[in-house]
Structures are given as C-alpha cells and as structure tokens.
C-alpha positions in Angstrom: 30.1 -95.7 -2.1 27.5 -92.3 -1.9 29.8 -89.3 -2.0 30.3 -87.8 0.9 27.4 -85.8 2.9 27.7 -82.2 2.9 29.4 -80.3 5.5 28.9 -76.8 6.9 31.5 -74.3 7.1 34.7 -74.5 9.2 34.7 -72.7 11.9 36.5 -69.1 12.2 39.1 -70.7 14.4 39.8 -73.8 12.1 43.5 -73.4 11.4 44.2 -74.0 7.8 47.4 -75.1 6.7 49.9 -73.7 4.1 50.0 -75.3 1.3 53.3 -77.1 1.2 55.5 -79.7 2.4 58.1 -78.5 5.1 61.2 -79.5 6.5 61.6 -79.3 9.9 64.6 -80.1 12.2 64.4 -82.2 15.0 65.0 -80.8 18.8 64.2 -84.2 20.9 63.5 -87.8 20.8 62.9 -88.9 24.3 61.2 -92.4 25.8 57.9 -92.0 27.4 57.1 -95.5 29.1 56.3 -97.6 26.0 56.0 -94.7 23.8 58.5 -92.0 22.2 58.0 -88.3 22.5 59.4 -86.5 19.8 59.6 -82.9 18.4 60.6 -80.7 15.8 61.1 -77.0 15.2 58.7 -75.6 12.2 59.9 -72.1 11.4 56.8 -71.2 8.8 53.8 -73.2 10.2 50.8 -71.7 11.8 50.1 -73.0 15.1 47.7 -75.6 15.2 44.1 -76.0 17.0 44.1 -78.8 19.4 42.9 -82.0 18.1 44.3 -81.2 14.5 46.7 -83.6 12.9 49.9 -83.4 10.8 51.2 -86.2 7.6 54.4 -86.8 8.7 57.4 -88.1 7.6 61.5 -89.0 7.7 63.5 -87.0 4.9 66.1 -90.0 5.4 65.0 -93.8 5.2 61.5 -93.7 3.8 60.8 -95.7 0.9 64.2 -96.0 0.3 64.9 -98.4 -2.2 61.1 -99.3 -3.0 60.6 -100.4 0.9 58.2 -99.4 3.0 57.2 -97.0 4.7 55.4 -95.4 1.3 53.0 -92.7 2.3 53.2 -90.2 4.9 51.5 -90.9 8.6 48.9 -89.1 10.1 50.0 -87.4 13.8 47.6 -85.6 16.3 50.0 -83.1 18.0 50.2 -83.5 21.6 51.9 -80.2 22.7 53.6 -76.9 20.9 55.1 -73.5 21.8 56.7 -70.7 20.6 60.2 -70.5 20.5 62.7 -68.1 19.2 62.8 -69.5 15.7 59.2 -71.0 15.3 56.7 -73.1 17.1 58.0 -76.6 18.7 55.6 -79.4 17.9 55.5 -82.2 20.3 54.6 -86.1 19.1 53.7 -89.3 20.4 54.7 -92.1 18.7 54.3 -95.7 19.7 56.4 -98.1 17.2 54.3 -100.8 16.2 55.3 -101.0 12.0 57.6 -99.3 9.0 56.4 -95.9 9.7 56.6 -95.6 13.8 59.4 -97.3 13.8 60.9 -95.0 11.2 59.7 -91.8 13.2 60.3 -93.8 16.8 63.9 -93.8 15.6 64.7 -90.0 14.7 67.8 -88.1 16.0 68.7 -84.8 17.2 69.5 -82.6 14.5 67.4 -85.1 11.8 64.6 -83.4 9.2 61.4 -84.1 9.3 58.9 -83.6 6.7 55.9 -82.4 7.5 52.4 -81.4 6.1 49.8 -79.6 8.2 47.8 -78.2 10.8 45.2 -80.7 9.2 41.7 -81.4 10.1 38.6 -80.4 12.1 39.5 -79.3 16.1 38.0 -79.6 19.0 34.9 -77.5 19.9 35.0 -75.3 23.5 32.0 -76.8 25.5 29.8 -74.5 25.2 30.0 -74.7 21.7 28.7 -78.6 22.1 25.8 -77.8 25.0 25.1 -74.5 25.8 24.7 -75.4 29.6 28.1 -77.3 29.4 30.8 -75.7 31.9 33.5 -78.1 32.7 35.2 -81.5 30.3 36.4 -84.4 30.6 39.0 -86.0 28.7 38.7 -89.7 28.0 42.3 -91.2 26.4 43.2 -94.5 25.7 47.0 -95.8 24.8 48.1 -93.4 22.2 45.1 -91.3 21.7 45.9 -89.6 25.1 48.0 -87.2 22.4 45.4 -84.8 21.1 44.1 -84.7 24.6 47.0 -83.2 26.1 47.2 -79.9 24.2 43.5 -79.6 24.8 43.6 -79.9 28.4 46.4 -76.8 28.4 44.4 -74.7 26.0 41.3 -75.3 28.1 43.1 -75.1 31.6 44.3 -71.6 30.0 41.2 -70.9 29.5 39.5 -71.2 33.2 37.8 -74.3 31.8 37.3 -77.2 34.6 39.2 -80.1 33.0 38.8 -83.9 34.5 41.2 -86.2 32.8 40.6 -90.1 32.9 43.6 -92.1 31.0 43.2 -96.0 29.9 46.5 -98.1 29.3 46.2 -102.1 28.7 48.8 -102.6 31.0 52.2 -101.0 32.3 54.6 -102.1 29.4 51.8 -100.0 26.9 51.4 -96.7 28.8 53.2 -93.6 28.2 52.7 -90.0 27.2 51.5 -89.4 31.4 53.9 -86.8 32.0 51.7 -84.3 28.8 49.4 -84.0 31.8 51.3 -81.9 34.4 48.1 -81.8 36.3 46.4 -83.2 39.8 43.1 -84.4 38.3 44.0 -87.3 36.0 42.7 -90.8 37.1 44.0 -93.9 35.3 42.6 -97.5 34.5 44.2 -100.1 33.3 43.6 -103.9 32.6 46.4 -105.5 34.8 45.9 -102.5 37.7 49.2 -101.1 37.4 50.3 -97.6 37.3 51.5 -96.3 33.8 55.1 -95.7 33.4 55.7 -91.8 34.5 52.2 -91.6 36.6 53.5 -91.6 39.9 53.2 -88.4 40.8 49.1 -88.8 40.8 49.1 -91.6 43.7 45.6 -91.9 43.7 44.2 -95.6 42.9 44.3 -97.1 39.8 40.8 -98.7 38.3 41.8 -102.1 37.2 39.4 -102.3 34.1 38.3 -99.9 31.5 38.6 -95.9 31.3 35.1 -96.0 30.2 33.9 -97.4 33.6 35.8 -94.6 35.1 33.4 -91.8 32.5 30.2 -94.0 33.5 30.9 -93.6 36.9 31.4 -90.2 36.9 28.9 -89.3 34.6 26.6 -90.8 37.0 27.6 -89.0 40.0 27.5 -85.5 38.1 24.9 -83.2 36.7 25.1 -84.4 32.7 24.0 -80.9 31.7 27.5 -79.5 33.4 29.4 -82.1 31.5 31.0 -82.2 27.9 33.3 -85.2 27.2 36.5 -85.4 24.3 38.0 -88.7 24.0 40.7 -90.0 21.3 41.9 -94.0 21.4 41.2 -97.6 20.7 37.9 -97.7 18.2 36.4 -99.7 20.7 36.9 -97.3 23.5 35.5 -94.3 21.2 32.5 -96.3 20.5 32.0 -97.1 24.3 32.7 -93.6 25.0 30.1 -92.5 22.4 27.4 -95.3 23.3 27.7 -93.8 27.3 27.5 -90.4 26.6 24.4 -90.9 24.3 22.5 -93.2 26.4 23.2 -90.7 29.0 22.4 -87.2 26.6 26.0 -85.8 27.1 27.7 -84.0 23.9 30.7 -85.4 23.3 33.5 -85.3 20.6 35.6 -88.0 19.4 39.2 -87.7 17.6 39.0 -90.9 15.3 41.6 -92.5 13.4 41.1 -93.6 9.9 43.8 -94.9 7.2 45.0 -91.9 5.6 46.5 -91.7 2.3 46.6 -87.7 1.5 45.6 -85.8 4.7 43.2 -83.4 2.5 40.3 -85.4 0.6 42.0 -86.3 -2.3 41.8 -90.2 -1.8 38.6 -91.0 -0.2 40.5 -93.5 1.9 39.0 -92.5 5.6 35.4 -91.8 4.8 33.6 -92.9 7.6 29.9 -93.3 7.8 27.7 -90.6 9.2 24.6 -91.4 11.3 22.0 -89.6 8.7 23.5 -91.5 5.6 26.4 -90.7 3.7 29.8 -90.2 4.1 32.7 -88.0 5.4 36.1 -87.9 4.3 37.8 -88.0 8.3 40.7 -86.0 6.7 39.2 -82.9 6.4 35.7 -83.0 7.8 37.4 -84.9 11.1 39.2 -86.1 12.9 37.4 -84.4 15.2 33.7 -85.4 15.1 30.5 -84.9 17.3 29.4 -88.8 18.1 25.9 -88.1 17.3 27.0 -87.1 13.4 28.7 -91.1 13.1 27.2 -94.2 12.5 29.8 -96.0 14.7 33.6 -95.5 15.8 34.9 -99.2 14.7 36.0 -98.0 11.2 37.5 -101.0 9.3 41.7 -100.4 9.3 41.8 -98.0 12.3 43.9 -98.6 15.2 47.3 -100.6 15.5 
C-alpha cells in the first residue's frame, strides 16, 4: 500500500479533541423506529463540528472475559447542547452485532467511554462553490445521524436546508424525529412512511433517495446547490456519481473500519481520486467526492 497522500491543513474550525479517554454518564436511551437514540453527559469535552465522529464504548460488558466487542466503535454525533454540567451528545445506534448491541442496550445512569470530537467536518457551502447558497442533505438508514446536527447548525445559520431521507423499508427507519423540520422528503423501497415521520404527510417516493436528489437537481439551478449525504456505500457512490455528472460540489461522510480513530492503524485508508491514500480517521470522514476514487470501501457498512 503507498502511504497516504498528503493533506492540507485543517481548517480553523476543525474541533480537535483532548487527548484522553472519558467517562461519561448516561442521560437516555430511547427507541427511534428500528433504531436507538442514546445520550450521554460529557463534562470536559469540546463541542464537536457537525459531521465529526466519536470511539465509543461501554465501561461495563465489553470484552469481558476475552469476548467480543474488542475495540471501540466509531459514532457520528447526531445532536448536542449545552447543559448545566457539560454538553449532551445525542447517538444513533442501530443493533446489528457485539458492539450496537452492547451500546443499543445502555441504561440510565450507565458510563460510557468515550474518545473524541474526531475527524474532518463538514464544509459551509460556500466553502465548496462559491456560488452555492442553499444544501441539501441526502441520508440513508443510519447515516441520517451526522446530517441532523448539520441541518440545525446550518438552519441556525440562515442557510436554505432541503432534506431528502432513504429507509429500505418501515421496520429499518428511525432517527426522523432529529429533523424537527417541514422540508424533509422520504423514499423508501416498500413505500411506507418511516417510523416517527408522520408529521411530514407529504408522499413518500417508493424507490431510492438518490432519485429524489436527481430529480431535484434537475429542476434547480446546480450552481445554487451544494449537497452532504452520509449512508449505505452504495448510496454515497450514487450520490457522488449524480452530483459529478451534474457539476454539483458535494461532501460525503463515509464509513470505514476503524481500529484507533486517529491514524495509528492504517485500517480505513480509502483511495483518493489522484493516487494514494487517506487514512478516513483523520483526514475524513468527511470528504469532497471529487478527492475519492469511489465510496464502496471494502468492510464499510452493516
């Protein structure tokens, strides 16, 4: 494998993270459709950048006894505010082996170990095209997580947000009710409305998310545009195949197995477009889709 291809510096905003493992108590573990949103107080962290991630993991019941879970898993965080004591840091978690399950399972009052804000965030939209005014966020399944927080910050912000969520059917959907907005749209495979997505009656598009964005696209100036999407690796390389095809910036959260979180293990490099590698830990997992070679990296997704 080439080492990895030089990057430029962070950005001024690029939280970094303490260098430290933390324990933090957990506040709430509530179902979400499919899914489980959980959080937990940190007392000492910085608050994070939307779209940067967090190595989590269970103070209890974690390679207990030589079992599995081993290492720590790697979290987009989907919401957090300050409280009182410290920030709240929202989560959500879909139990699908060892380590969801572990972290699908915490109580009230339980620590959780935590190591982070990790990673590479998202970029305002006029940092990706100068003319771009508005977003859209693209989120498929789980990876609707990151998106959430960046909608808030950018809503904040006076920034025109369009939301389009993809679920493969109602028993996997979840996570809806991070988007306490009016313009989300939804897709899914079987046509039915994900759990907790009532309260936006329009029409559900039975097929893709990405024929939602391609329509849309379509219909709108692509100069006005900039589009962030996190999910399935198939769905990020749709999303990045559309938006270049069509000359839209866009930025893709990616997932990658993670052993560290910080570069140490060269397990997530993911090839870049110009040769080379980067390690997704710390030069992602936010990334433009015109610095990748593809989205499908081997071992990401469930």
């Amino acid at each position: 494998m080439r080492p990895p291809a030089q990057k430029s510096e962070p950005p001024s905003d690029w939280v970094i993270a303490p260098l430290e493992r933390r324990s933090c108590r957990v506040t709430r573990n509530v179902a979400s459709g499919g899914y489980r949103i959980f959080s937990a107080l940190d007392r000492s962290g910085p608050e994070p950048a939307a779209g940067q991630f967090y190595m989590l993991a269970t103070a209890e019941g974690w390679g207990s006894e030589g079992q599995r879970p081993y290492l720590a898993r790697a979290f987009s965080v989907a919401d957090c505010e300050g409280v009182t004591e410290g920030l709240r840091l929202d989560f959500l978690v879909h139990a699908v082996g060892p380590g969801t399950i572990r972290l699908a399972t915490l109580r009230e009052g339980e620590a959780l170990l935590l190591v982070g804000p990790l990673g590479r965030a998202f970029s305002r939209p006029s940092g990706l095209a100068p003319g771009a005014a508005g977003a859209i966020l693209v989120g498929g399944g789980i990876g609707v997580a990151p998106l959430a927080i960046w909608r808030r910050r950018l809503a904040a912000d006076g920034v025109p947000v369009r939301v389009l969520l993809g679920y493969r059917d109602r028993e996997r959907s979840g996570g809806t009710e991070l988007f306490d907005c009016s313009e989300v749209r939804f897709a899914s495979e079987d046509g039915l409305h994900p759990v907790g997505g009532y309260k936006h009656r329009r029409r559900i598009h039975r097929g893709y998310v990405t024929d939602l964005l391609a329509l849309m696209l379509d219909g709108d100036d692509a100069s006005s545009a900039a589009v962030y999407a996190c999910g399935p690796p198939a769905m990020l390389e749709a999303v990045r195949s559309i938006c270049a095809n069509r000359e839209v910036p866009c930025e893709l959260a990616l997932e990658a197995p993670m052993g560290c979180g910080f570069g140490a293990c060269f397990g997530c490099a993911v090839p870049l477009a110009g040769g080379g590698y980067m390690r997704l830990c710390v030069d992602g997992p936010v990334v433009r889709g015109d610095e990748i070679q593809t989205a499908l990296i081997p071992g990401s997704g469930h």
